[in-house]
Residue, then its C-alpha position, 0 to 999 in steps of 0.5 A: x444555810x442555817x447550819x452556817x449561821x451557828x456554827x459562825x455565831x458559835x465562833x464568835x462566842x467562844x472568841x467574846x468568851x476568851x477575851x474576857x477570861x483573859x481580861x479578868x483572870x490575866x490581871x490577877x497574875x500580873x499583880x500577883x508577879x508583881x507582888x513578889x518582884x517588889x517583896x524581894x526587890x525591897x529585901x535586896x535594897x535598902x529602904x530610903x523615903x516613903x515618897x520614893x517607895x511609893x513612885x516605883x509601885x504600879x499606877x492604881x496599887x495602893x498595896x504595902x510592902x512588907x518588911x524584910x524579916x529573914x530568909x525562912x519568909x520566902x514561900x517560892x520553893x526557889x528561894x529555900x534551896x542552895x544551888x552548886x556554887x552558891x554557898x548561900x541561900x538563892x534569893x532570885x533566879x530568873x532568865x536574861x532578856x534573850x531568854x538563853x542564860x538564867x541569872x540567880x541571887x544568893x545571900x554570900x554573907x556565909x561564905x565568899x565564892x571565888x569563882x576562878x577558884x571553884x572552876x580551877x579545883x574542878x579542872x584539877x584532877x583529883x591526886x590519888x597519891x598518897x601525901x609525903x610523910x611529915x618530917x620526924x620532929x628532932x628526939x633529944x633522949x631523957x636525961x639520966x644521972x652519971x651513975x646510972x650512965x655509968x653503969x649502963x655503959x660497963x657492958x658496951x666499954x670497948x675490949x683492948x683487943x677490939x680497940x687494937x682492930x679499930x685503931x685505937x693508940x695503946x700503950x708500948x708498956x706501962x707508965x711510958x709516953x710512946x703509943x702504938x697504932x695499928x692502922x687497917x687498909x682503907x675499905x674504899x675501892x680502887x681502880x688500877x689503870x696501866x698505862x704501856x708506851x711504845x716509844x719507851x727505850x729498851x731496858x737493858x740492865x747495866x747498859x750505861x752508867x746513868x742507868x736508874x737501877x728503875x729501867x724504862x720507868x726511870x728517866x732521870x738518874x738518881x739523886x744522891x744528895x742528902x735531902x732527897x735520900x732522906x725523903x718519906x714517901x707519903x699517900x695522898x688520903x685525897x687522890x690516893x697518890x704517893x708523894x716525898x717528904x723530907x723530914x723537915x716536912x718539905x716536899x721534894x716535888x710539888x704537885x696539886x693534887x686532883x681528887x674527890x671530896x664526897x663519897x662513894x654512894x651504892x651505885x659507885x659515884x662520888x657524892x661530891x660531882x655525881x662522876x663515876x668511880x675513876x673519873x678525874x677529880x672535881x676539887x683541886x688543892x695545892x698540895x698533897x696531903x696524909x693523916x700522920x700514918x700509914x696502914x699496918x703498924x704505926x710506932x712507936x709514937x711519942x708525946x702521949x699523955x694518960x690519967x694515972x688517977x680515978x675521977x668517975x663521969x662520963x664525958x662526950x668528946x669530939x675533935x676537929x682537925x687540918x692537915x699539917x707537914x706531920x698529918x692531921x693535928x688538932x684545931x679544936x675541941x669540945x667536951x660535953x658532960x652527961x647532963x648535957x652541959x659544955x665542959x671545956x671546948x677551945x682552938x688549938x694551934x697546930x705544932x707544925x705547917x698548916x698547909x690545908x685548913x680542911x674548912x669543908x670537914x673541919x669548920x676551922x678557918x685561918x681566922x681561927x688557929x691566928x687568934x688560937x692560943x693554946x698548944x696540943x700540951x696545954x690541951x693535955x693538961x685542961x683535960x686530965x684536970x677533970x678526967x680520970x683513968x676510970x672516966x667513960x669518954x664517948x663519941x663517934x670514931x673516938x680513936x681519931x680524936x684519941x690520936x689528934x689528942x695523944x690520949x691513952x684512954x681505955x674506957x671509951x665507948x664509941x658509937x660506930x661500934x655501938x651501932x655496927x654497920x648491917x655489912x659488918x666490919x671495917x665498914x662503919x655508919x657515919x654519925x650523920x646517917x645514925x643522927x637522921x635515923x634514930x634522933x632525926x636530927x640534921x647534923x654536919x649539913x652546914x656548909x661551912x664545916x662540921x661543928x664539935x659541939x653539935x657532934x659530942x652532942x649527937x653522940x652522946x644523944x645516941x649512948x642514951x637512945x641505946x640505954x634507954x632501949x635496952x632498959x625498955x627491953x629489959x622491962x618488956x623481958x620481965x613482964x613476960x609470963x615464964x615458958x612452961x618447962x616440960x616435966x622432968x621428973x628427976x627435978x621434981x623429986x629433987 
């Protein structure tokens, strides 16, 4: 019985003992919380009255609340640490009423968060490609003097023999105005399709008196009249086919002519549609055209003119040209001299029919050649004013202007040739591919045709990359130490 006693008594003293513990030592946390709540409250808020701050303290606390002074006076481990999203320092952190989410509060005067920004870079995976190159920054080589240029440029003056194999007019014989062209077959492939029809009557040679003398191929009889035995056949430079001319520069049949205007790329597409190589054409033209010659020998051809007096330069020279009842005529012109600078550059007025403006290539439209005042013969004599027979006339594929100008020149230097094509001759590099490679320069992108000023330019721009590389090399070439030669005694008793 008296083990029942203690043991209840004992019980109760414990209970008597924890109540008071908890009552003394539970109200010193209390006001310790407190007191840090109020402390970062006040650092939060802005301070107003003195009579409001005191109506929010604890009924019975007379404590003053501290001033706020900066981030480094927080002691609570939390509030001197930066967690992952914030960018500043955490002043509070504590949990929702629920007791499931935690809630914190940082100083964002460093850096604004955004945080739809932050959850999509962390969504987005990381890109371990390596980043497109930079485009090259357009080179404009340094200007030299035009005796330097001069002499730098005698090495790569192209040989009579060479400009024969280019198609370069040259003369029949001295002092004469007739010139003669050799023209090489077109390097562009063609396809040969042979078409058989099984109506077709049976040929059988001088059968009847309307007979052809053409077979099956032919028909229609022959005629006999004057125009149409004075017909030249012609080739089509656009669809490859052939089509008659009188010499009046009439057509005796008319024809639109269905081609391709783009190139033909590596994999045997035309540039223009992206069609296969003998697919029917993507532009249509009224008109079937030529270039004014044909392959093989052309001659003797009149009207060309040469500088029978030495002037020195050296001149940048580029051409535009449309397709006239006699060929390809000049339209416009540029010339550029060494130090960059425009020399001379005007419209031409075609002499004969202007039956396609070619604005794709050329840039010139019929607003152009109807304000245009000068003939090809005035042209002439504008560029003999200032070149010589010993000038140096530059440019890309200079024989078309040559011929567009009938100029006898034979100190040209030509930039096809001066950066041959890495599959030899007669494929040539076009002035586009070598102005983005070696200048990284845009050039004959715009869509309204190409421009002769900024074509004389890039070639003139190419003359002067090359001089200064070979100078370059020339300088690396002579700082080299001299190969030991082996020991030969005859030379060293000499």
């Amino acid at each position: 019985m008296n083990v029942y006693i203690m043991a209840g008594f004992t019980v109760l003293l414990c209970v008597i003992l924890h109540f008071i513990y908890k009552t003394i030592f539970g109200n010193r946390k209390c006001d310790v919380q407190s007191d840090e709540t109020e402390s970062v409250t006040g650092a939060l808020t802005e301070p107003t009255s003195e009579s409001t701050t005191a109506e929010n303290r604890p009924i019975g606390k007379n404590k003053k609340r501290t001033a706020w002074k900066g981030k480094n006076d927080f002691s609570h481990p939390w509030l001197l640490k930066n967690l992952k999203g914030h960018p500043g320092t955490v002043l509070l952190m504590d949990f929702s009423a629920n007791g499931k989410f935690m809630a914190a509060t940082c100083n964002e005067t460093d850096a604004a968060v955004d945080p739809a920004g932050a959850a999509a870079r962390r969504r987005r995976p990381r890109d371990r490609r390596r980043p497109p190159p930079a485009p090259t920054a357009p080179s404009t080589p340094q200007r030299i003097s035009t005796e330097e240029l001069v002499e730098a440029l005698r090495p790569h003056l192209l040989s009579p023999k060479r400009m024969w194999a280019l198609g370069y007019p040259l003369e029949i014989e001295p002092n004469s105005s007739k010139a003669v062209v050799y023209i090489n077959p077109p390097p562009r492939p063609k396809l040969q399709f042979t078409s058989f029809d099984v109506n077709a009557p049976e040929f059988v040679p001088g059968c009847s008196q309307n007979d052809s003398g053409r077979g099956s191929w032919g028909s229609t009889p022959r005629s006999e009249s004057d125009e149409e035995a004075d017909a030249v056949e012609h080739l089509c430079v656009r669809c490859d086919k052939m089509f008659r001319m009188t010499k009046e520069g009439e057509y005796v049949v008319e024809q639109s002519c269905v081609y391709h205007w783009g190139r033909i790329s590596g994999d045997s597409r035309h540039t223009c549609c992206n069609a296969s190589l003998g697919s029917k054409g993507c532009s249509t033209a009224r008109f079937h055209v030529w270039s004014g010659t044909k392959p093989g020998m052309n001659g003797p051809l009149e009207g060309y003119v040469r500088a029978r007096s030495p002037r020195g330069g050296v001149y940048a020279v580029d051409t535009e040209m449309c397709y006239t009842t006699g060929g390809l005529e000049l339209a416009s012109i540029a010339v550029i001299a060494a130090d960059g600078r425009l020399v001379y550059r005007s419209l031409v007025k075609p002499s004969s029919q202007v039956l396609d403006h070619n604005t794709r290539f050329s840039g010139i439209r019929p607003r152009d050649l109807a304000r245009a005042t000068k003939t090809l013969r005035d042209v002439q004599n504008d560029i003999l004013g200032f070149v010589g027979s010993d000038t140096i006339l530059v440019g890309h594929a200079l024989e078309n202007d040559l011929r567009s100008l009938k100029l006898l020149h034979s100190a040209v230097v030509d930039t096809s040739a001066l950066y041959p094509h890495s599959r030899g001759f007669p494929l040539r590099r076009s002035l586009r591919a070598l102005s983005e490679e070696l200048l990284g320069r845009s050039v004959q992108r715009s869509s309204s045709g190409h421009s002769p000023l900024e074509d004389a330019r890039a070639a003139l721009d190419l003359v002067l990359l090359k001089v200064h590389s070979e100078r370059a090399q020339r300088t690396r070439t002579s700082n080299q130490l001299p190969i030991l030669q082996p020991y030969d005694p005859l030379i060293s008793s000499a």
